[in-house]
N, C-alpha and C positions, 0 to 999 in steps of 0.2 A: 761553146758552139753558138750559131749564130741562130735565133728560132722567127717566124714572120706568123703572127696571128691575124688572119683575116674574117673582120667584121668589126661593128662598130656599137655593139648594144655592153648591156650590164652584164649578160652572160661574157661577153669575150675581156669585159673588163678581170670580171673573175676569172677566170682563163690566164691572162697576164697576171695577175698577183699570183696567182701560184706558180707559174712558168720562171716569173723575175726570184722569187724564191730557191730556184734550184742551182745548184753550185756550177752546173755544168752550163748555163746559161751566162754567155760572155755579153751578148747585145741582144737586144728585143725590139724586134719592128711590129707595128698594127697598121692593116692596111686595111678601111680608114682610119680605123680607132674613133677615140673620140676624148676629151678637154679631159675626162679623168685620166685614162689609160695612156693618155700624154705625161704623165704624169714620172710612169716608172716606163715608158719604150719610147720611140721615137712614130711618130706617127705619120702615114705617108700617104698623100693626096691620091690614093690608088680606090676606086669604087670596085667591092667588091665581085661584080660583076664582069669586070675589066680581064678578062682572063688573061689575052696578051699581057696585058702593065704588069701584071702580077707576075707573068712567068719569068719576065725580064729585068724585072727587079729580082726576084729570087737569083736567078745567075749573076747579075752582076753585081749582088752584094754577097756573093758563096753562102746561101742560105744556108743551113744544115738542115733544117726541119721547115716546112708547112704546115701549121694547126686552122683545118679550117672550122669555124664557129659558127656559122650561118647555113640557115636550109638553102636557100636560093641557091648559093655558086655547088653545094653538093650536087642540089638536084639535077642542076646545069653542066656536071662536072667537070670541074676543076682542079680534083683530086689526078682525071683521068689528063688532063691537058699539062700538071706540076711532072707524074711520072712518066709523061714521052719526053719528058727535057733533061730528065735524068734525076728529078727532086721528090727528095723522101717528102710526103706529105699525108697526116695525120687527118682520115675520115673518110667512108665509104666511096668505094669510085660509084660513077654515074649509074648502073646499070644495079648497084645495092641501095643507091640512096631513094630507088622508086619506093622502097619499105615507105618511106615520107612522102614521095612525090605522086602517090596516087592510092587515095585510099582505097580506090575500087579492086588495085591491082595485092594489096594488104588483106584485104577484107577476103579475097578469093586463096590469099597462100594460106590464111588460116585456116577457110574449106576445105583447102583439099588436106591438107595438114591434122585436122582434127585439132588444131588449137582455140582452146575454147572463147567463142566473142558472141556478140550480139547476133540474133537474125536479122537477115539485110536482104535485099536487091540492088543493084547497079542499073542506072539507066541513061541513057543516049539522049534520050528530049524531052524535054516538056511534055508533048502530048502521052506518051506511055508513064511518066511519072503520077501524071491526073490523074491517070485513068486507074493507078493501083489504091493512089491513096482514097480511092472511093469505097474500096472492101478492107482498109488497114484499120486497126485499132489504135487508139491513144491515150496519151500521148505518145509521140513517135518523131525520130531525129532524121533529121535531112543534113547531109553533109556534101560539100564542093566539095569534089573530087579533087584537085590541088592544094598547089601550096596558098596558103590565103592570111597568115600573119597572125595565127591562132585564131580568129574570125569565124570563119565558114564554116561552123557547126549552128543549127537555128533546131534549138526543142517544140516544138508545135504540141499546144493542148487539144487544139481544134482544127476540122477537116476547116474549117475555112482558115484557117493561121498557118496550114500546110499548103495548104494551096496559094494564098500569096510567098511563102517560103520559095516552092518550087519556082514560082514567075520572079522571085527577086536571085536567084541564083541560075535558074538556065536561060532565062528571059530576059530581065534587063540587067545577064552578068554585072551585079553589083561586086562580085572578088572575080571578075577578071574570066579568063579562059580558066581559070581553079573550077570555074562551073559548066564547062562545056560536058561534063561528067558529072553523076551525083549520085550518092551512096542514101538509101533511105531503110533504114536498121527500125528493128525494136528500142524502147525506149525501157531502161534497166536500172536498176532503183539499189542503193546501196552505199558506201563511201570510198570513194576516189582515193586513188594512189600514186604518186609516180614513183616508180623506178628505173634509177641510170645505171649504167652497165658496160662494160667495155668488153669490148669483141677483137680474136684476130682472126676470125676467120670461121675457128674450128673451135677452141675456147671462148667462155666468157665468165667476168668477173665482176659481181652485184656489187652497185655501190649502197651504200644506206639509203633508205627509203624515204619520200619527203611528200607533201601534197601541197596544191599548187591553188589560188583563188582567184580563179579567171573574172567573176563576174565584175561590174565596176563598184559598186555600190553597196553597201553592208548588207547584212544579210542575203548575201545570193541574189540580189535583184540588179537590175539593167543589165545592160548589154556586156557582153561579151570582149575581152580584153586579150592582149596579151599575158596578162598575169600581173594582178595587183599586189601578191606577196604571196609567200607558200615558208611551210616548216617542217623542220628534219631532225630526229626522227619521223615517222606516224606511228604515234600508238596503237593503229588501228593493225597495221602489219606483221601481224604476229609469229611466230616461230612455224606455225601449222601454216599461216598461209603462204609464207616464204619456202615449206616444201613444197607445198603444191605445185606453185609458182615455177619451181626449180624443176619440177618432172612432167610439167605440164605445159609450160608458157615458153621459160626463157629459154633451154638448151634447144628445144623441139623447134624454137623461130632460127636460131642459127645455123642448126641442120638443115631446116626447109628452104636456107636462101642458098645453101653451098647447096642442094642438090638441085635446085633451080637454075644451078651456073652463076650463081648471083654471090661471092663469096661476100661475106661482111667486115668490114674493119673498121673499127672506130666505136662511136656509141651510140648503142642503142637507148631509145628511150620509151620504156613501157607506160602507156596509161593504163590506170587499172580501179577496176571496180568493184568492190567485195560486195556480192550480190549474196540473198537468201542462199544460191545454188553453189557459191562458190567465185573466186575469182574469174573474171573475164577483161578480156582486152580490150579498153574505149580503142583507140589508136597507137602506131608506132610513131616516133621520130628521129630521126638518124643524126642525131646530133645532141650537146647538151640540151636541156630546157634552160626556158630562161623565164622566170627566177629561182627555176630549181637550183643550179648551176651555182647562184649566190647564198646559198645555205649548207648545200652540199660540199663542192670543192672546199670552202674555210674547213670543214672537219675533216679534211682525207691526209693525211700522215705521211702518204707515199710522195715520192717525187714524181708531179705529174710529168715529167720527160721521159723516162722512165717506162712509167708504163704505156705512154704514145708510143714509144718505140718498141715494147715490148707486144705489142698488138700489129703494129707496120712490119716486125719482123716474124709473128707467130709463135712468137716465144711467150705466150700469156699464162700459158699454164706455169712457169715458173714463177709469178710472180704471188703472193698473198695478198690485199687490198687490207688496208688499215685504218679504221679510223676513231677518232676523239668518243671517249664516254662520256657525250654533254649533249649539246643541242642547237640550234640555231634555227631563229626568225626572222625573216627578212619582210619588210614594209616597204612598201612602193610608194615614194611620191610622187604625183604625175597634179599635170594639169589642170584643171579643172575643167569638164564641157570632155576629156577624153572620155572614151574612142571615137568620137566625132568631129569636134570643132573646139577648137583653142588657141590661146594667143603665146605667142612665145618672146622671148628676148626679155625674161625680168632677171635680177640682180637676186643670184643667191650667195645667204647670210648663212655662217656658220659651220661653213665645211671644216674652219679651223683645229674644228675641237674632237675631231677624229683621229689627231696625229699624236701617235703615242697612246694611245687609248685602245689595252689590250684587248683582245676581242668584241672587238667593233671595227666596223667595215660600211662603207661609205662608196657605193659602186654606182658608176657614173653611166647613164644609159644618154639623154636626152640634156645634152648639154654642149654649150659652148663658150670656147676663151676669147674673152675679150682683154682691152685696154684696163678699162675698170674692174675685171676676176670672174668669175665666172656667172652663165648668166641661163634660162634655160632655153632648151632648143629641140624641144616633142615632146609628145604625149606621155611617155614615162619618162620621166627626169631624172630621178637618181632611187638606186635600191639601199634602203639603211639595214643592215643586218648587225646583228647581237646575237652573241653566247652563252649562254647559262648552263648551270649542272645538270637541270631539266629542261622540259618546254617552258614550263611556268615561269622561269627564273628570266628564262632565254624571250618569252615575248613580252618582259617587266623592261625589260633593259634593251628591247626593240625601240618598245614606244615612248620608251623614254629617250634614246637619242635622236628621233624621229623630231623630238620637238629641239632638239640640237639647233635644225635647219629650218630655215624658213625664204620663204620669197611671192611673194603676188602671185595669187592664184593657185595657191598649193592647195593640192587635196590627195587624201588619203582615207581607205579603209580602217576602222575603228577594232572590226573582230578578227583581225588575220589571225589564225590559231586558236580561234574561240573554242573547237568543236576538242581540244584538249580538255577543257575543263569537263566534257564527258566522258571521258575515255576512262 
């Protein structure tokens, strides 16, 4: 079959490695892809926004499948513009992917739902957001209501640090129209989780559990990323909290979207936070995480074609989800001066020694091919991940092939996975 994954990050890189894996898989297109995922598909000048380009290349290359990878074209749907052409495609139509596309709209299914999350208000403007955080306690999170690129979460210690919060999110929309709306919750204290999960609808099937290290800088400081590395397992996710999870969070969120009219299909993605009280819900995402995606997907067994179809056609409850008794870390190396300002177009060394080198993986986010090989091209460049029996083992032979690569202005986090050595 012929399969088209649309997006161009280190999640969809991982996405095509395990797609080009499956037997059933004759050709592999990425629309845009990028210089790694060129590597094993053909890659096609299509932006994944492009919904026309997209739907017309799918017919006129008899696509079999659409795997879309990116929040954007869900939220925009894409899914929904692939099935009025007549094309199977893999991930919530528009009217499910709001789970992602507004947390204001998340935050209130959970209300009425009794699913357990943070306390929160929603607000329209600036001047009523002032006005609450004048009687609120802190610390306490303000979130842009949109999509904002993992970004638009700002933890404020201080009434004065929430108050430029609110001005740099509804005021001088710093993420965009994501701010025209803003969620401002309790602030909830405990260790982060994610869990991925595939939905069709009416079933859903957990993947392994992983957590994610958004901040840029060791130790939890500076700004806020898309995700500087995360690792899977979490030892933190224990047997107790995975029922709770199961009777309380994950099946309760897929009933409450099919009885909203909003059926699910694709994947769902839980943040989670093991509080004193118990699990709660940071946010959903309707799609892989990324660089969850890069630690996750290498351990999963199943043929991911397979189970995209088995969710596209409802058929999920036949399937069992399998994966690796071992582990994987993934380490980000991005640019240096990321999430801000940085320069790009240097000459990276070393990709070589990736090939043949049994678990290890080499997933190209921010990158481009040139004349002279490849060179980089955004703020997270490439995700290294490694396998071991353990975590231990698994973030020894991370950062160890981390120093594999190198190029001008490489930087990376030192403790991805530190918080294993507590567990």
């Amino acid at each position: 079959m012929k399969v088209l994954i649309v997006g161009s990050g280190g999640r969809e890189h991982a996405i095509a490695f395990c797609a080009a894996k499956s037997p059933r898989v004759e050709k592999l297109y990425c629309a845009p892809g990028n210089a790694g995922i060129g590597q094993i598909a053909e890659c096609v000048p299509i932006g994944a926004m492009e919904f026309d380009k997209i739907t017309a290349f799918a017919k006129e290359k008899s696509i079999d499948l659409v795997i879309v990878g990116m929040d954007d074209p869900l939220v925009g749907g894409l899914v929904d513009a692939l099935e009025a052409e007549g094309i199977r495609a893999f991930g919530p139509r528009k009217n499910a992917a709001i789970l992602e596309g507004s947390k204001a709209f998340s935050k209130d299914l959970m209300k009425k739902y009794g699913i357990p999350t943070a306390a929160y208000e929603n607000f329209d403007n600036a001047e009523d957001a002032l006005a609450y955080l004048e009687t609120a306690s802190f610390p306490i999170v303000l979130k842009a209501d949109g999509l904002a690129l993992g970004k638009g979460v700002l933890i404020c210690n201080t009434l004065e640090e929430a108050r430029d919060g609110v001005r740099s999110i509804m005021t001088d929309k710093k993420f965009g129209s994501a701010g025209n709306r803003m969620v401002i919750e309790e602030f909830l204290t405990g260790r982060e989780v994610s869990v991925l999960s595939f939905v069709d609808g009416k079933t859903i099937r957990i993947m392994t559990s992983a957590q994610d290290h958004k901040r840029a800088q060791d130790g939890d400081q500076g700004l806020n990323t898309g995700g500087m590395g995360t690792f899977s397992p979490s030892p933190f996710y224990t047997e107790e909290v995975d029922a709770f999870c199961k009777k309380y969070i994950y099946q309760p969120t897929v009933d409450a979207m099919a009885k909203e009219g909003r059926p699910f299909k694709g994947v769902i993605f839980f943040g989670l936070i093991l509080t004193p009280e118990g699990p709660r819900v940071l946010e959903y995402n309707a799609r892989f995480g990324d660089p969850e995606a890069q630690v996750v997907l290498p351990r999963m067994k199943n043929d991911l074609i397979d189970v995209c179809e088995a969710c596209i056609d409802g058929t999920l409850d036949q399937v069992e989800l399998e994966f690796e008794d071992n582990a994987a870390v993934c380490v980000v190396l991005a640019s240096d001066g990321y999430p801000v300002a940085y320069e790009k177009g240097f000459p990276i060394r070393g990709l070589e020694k990736f090939e043949g080198a049994e678990g290890y993986y080499c997933f190209h986010a921010g990158t481009k091919k040139t004349e002279e090989g490849f060179v980089t091209n955004g703020g997270r460049v490439l995700g290294v991940t490694a396998k071991g029996k353990d975590l231990k083992e698994a973030r020894s032979n991370a950062y160890k092939a981390a120093e594999w690569v190198d190029f001008d202005n490489k930087y990376l986090r030192h403790d991805i996975g530190k918080a294993i050595d507590e567990a």
